[in-house]
N, C-alpha and C positions, 0 to 999 in steps of 0.2 A: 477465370477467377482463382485466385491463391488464397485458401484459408489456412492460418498458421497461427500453431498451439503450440503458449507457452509453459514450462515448468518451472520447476527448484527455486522458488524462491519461498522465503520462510525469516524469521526471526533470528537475528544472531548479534553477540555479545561485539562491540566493536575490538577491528583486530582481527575478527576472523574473517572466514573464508563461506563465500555460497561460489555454487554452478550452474545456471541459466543456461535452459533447451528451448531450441527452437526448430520446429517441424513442420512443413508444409504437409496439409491432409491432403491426400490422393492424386499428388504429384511431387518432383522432386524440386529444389533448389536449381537445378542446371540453369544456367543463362539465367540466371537471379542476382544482381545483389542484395545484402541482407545487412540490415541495422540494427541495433539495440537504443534506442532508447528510452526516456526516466520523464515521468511527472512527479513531481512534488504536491502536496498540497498547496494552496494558492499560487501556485508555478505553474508557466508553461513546459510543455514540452520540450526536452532537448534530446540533442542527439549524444550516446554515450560512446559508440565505437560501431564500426560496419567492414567490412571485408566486402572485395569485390571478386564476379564469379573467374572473370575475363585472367585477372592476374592474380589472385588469391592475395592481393595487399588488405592489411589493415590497418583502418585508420580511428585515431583514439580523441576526443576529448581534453581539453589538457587536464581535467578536473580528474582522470582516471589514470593517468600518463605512468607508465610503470606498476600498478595497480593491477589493471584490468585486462584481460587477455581476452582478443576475441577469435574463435577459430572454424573450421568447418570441419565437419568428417564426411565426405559424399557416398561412402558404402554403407555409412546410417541414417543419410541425409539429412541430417541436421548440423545447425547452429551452436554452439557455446557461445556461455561469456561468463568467463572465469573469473571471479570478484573476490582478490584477495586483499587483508590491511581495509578490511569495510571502515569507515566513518558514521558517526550518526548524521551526516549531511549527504550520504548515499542513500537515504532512504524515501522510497518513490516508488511508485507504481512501474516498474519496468515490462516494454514493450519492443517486440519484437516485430520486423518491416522487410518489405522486400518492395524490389522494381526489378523491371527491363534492367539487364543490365547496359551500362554505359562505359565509357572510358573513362570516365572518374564517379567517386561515388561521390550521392552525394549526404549533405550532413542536414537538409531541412524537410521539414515533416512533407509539406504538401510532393516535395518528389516522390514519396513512397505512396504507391495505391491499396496495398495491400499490407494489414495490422493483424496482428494476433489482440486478444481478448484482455492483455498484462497478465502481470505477478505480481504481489508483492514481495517489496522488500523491505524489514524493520530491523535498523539496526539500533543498538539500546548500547547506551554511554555508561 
C-alpha cells in the first residue's frame, strides 16, 4: 500500500506561480510512476502530467504544454509540479497518483491504484 500526501496548493492571482508536493508516507517513489492530476467542479478527472521511474520522461497534457513542469528529486523523495502562467480554468482539486511502474506511463485514472487526499487550487481572474 502507497499512501501519498499532497501540498502547496493555495489561492493565486492568475499569472502566477504555485509548487505542488508529492510524497509517499513510509516508503519511497522507487519503481513508481507518478501523476498529477485535476478535478474540476462538475468535471471528471484528468490527467495533468506524470513522469516515469524507469526513464525519468515527462509527460504533459496539452492543456499545460510549456506551463507546467513536472519533476522528481529521489534524495527527497518526492514529486513536483511546477504550475506557472496559472489560468482561472486551472482551477481543480489536484491530485497526486502512482502505479507499478511500466514502460509507458499511463495518462487514465483507473491505471493508478494508489491517490493522495488532493489540493486545492483557486486561481482568481
Amino acid at each position: 500500500q502507497v499512501q501519498l500526501v499532497e501540498s502547496g496548493g493555495g489561492l493565486v492571482q492568475a499569472g502566477g506561480s504555485l509548487r505542488l508536493s508529492c510524497a509517499p508516507s513510509g516508503r519511497t517513489f522507487r519503481s513508481y510512476d507518478t501523476g498529477w492530476f485535476r478535478q474540476a467542479p462538475g468535471k471528471q478527472r484528468e490527467f495533468v502530467a506524470g513522469i516515469t521511474w524507469s526513464r525519468d520522461v515527462p509527460y504533459y497534457a496539452d492543456s499545460v504544454k510549456g506551463r507546467f513542469t513536472i519533476s522528481r528529486d529521489n534524495a527527497k523523495n518526492t514529486v513536483y509540479l511546477q504550475m506557472n502562467n496559472l489560468k482561472p480554468e486551472d482551477t481543480a482539486v489536484y491530485y497526486c497518483a502512482a502505479k507499478t511502474q511500466t514502460l509507458q506511463l499511463g495518462t487514465r485514472t483507473w491505471e493508478y491504484p494508489y491517490w493522495g487526499q488532493g489540493t486545492q487550487v483557486t486561481i482568481s481572474s
